[in-house]
ZADO-1210 file (C-alpha; in nm, 4 decimals, padded with zeros to 6 digits):
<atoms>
<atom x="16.0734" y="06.2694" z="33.9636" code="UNK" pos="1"/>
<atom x="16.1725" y="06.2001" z="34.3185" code="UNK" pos="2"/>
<atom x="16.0014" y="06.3443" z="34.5819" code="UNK" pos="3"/>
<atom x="16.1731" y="06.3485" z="34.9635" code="UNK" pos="4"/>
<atom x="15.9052" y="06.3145" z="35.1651" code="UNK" pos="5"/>
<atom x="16.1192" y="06.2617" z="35.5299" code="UNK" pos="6"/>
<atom x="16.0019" y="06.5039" z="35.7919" code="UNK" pos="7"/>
<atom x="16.2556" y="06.7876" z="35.9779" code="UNK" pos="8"/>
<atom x="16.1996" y="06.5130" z="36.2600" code="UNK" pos="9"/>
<atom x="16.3661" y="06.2093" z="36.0321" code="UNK" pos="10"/>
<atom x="16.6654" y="06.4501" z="35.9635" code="UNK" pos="11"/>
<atom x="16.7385" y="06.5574" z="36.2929" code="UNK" pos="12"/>
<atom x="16.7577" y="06.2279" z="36.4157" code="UNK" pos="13"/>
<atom x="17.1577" y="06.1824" z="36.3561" code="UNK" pos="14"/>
<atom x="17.1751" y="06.5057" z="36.5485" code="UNK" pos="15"/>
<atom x="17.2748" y="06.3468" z="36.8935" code="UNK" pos="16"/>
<atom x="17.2214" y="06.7146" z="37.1097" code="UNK" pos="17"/>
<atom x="16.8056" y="06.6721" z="37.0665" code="UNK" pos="18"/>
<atom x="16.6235" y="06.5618" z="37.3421" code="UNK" pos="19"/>
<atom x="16.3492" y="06.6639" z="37.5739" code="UNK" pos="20"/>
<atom x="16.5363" y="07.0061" z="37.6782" code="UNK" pos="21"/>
<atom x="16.5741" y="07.1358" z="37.3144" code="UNK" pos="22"/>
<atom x="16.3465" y="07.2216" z="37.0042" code="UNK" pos="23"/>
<atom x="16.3694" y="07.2471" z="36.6564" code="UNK" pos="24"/>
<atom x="16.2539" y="07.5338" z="36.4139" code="UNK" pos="25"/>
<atom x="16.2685" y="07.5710" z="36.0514" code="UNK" pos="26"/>
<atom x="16.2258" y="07.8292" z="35.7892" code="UNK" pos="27"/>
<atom x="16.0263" y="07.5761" z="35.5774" code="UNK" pos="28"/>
<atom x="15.7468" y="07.4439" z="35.8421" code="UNK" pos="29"/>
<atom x="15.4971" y="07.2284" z="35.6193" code="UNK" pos="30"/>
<atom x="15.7059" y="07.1955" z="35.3308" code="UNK" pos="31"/>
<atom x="15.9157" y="06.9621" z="35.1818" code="UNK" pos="32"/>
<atom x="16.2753" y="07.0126" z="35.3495" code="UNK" pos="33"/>
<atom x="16.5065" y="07.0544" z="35.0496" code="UNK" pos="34"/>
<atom x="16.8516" y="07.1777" z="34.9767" code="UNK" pos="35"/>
<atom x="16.8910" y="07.5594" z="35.1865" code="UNK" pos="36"/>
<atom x="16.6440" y="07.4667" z="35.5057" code="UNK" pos="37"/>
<atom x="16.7686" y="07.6420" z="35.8110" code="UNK" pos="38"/>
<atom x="16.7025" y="07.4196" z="36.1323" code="UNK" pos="39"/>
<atom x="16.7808" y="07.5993" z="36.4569" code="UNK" pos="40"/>
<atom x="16.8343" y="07.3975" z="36.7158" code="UNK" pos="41"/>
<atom x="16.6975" y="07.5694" z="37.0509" code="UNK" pos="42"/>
<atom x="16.7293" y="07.5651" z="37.4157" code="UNK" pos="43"/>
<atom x="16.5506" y="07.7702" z="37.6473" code="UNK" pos="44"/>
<atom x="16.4054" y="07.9903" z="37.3280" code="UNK" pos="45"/>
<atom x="16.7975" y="08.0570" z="37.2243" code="UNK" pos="46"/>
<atom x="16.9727" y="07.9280" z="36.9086" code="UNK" pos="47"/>
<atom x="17.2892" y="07.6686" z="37.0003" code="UNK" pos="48"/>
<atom x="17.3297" y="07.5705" z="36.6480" code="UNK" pos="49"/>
<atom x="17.2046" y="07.6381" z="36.3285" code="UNK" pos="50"/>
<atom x="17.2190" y="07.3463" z="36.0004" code="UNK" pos="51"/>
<atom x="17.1839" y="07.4676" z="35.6823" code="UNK" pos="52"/>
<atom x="17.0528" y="07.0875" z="35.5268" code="UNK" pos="53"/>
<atom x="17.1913" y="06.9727" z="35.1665" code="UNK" pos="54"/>
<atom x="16.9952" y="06.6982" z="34.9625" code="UNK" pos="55"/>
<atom x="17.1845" y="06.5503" z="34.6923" code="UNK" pos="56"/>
<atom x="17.0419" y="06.6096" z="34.3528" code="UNK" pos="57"/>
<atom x="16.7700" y="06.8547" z="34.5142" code="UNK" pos="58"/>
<atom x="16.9570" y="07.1748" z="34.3635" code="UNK" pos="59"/>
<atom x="16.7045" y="07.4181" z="34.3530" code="UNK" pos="60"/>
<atom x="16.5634" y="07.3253" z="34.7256" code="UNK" pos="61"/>
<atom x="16.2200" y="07.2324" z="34.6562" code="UNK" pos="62"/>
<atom x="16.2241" y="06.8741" z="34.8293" code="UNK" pos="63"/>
<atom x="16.2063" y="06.7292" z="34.4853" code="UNK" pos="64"/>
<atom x="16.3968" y="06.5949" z="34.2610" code="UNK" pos="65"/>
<atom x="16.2872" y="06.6154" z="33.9326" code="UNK" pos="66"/>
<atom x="16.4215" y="06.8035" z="33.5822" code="UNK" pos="67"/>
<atom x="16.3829" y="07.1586" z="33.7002" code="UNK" pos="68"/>
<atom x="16.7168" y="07.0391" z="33.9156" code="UNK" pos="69"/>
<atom x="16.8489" y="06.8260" z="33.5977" code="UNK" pos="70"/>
<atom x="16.7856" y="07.1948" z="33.3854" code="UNK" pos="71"/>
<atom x="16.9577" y="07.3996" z="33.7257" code="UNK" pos="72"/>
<atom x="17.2640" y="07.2042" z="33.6705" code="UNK" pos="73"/>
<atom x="17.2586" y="07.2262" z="33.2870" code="UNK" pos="74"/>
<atom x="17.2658" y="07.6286" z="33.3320" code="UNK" pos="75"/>
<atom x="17.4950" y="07.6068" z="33.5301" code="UNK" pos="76"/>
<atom x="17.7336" y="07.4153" z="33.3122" code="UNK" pos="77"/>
<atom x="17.6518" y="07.6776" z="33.0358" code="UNK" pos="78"/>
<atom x="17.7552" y="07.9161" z="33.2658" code="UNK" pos="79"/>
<atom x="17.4004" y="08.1050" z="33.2646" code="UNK" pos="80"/>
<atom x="17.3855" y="08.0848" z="33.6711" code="UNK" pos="81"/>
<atom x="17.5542" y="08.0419" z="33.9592" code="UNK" pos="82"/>
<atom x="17.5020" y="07.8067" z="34.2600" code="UNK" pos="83"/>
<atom x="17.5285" y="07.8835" z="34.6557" code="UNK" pos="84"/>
<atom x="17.8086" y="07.6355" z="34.8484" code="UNK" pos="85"/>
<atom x="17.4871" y="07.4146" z="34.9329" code="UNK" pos="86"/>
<atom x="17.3749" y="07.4329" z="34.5604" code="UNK" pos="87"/>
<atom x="17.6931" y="07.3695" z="34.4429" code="UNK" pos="88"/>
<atom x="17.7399" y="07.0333" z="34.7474" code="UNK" pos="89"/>
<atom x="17.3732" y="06.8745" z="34.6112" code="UNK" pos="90"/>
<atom x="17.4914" y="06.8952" z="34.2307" code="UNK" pos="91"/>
<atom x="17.7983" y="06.7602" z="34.2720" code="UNK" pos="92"/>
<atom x="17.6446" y="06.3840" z="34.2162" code="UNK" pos="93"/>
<atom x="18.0148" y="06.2225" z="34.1700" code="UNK" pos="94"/>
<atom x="18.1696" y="06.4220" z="34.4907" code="UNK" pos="95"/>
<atom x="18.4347" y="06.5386" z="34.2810" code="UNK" pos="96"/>
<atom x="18.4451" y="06.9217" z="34.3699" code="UNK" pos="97"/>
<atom x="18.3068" y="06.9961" z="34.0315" code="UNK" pos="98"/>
<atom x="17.9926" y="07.0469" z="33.8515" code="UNK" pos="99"/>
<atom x="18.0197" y="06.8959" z="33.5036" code="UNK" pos="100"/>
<atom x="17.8605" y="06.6687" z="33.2152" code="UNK" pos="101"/>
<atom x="17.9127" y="06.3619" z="33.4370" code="UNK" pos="102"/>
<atom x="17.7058" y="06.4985" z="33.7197" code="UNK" pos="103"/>
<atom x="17.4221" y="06.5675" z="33.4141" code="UNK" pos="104"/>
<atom x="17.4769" y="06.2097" z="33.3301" code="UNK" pos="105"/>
<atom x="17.4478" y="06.0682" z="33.6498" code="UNK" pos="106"/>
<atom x="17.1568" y="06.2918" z="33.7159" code="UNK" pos="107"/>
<atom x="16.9461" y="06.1731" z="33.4260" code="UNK" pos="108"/>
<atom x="17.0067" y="05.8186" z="33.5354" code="UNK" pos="109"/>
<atom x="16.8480" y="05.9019" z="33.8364" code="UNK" pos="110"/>
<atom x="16.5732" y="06.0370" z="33.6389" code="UNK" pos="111"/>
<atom x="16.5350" y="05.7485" z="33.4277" code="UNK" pos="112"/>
<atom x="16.5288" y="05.5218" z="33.7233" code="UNK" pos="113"/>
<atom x="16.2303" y="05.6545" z="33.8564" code="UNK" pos="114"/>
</atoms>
């Protein structure tokens, strides 16, 4: 199991429009941040830009990592359920534009490796 544990704060560092005259908000406040947070970016108490984050391997959006993601992507390849476009971007280990049995296999490495 791997657990993200980096705060909205951490993520929102590469985004260069924060500073002192914008805030944050997210639809997951005290939570882990997984795959499907919304951050708003505000200014003035107005929305300028929305992220939708993605955390590789994190497919269901929990913040971990772990083998209820490992059994997300297995349904998925059995075609019992179907993923969002962010779903679909954190499964897709291999960046290859497809969810198959090497993105399983790379997944349980990463399990393993824990």
């Amino acid at each position: 199991k791997v657990v993200i544990t980096a705060t909205l704060k951490s993520y929102l560092t590469n985004i260069a429009i924060i500073n002192d005259s914008y805030t944050i908000e997210s639809n997951r406040e005290g939570a882990f941040y997984g795959t499907g947070t919304v951050i708003n970016v505000l200014k003035d108490d107005e929305v300028v830009k929305t992220y939708i984050l993605v955390v590789k391997a994190d497919v269901n959006g929990d913040g971990v990592c772990d083998v209820l993601d490992y059994q997300e992507i297995e349904n998925f390849n059995g075609g019992l359920t179907g993923f969002s476009d962010y779903n679909m971007i954190a499964a897709d280990l291999n960046n290859d534009g497809t969810i198959d049995d090497l993105d399983t296999e790379l997944f349980a490495e990463l399990l393993n490796n824990d």
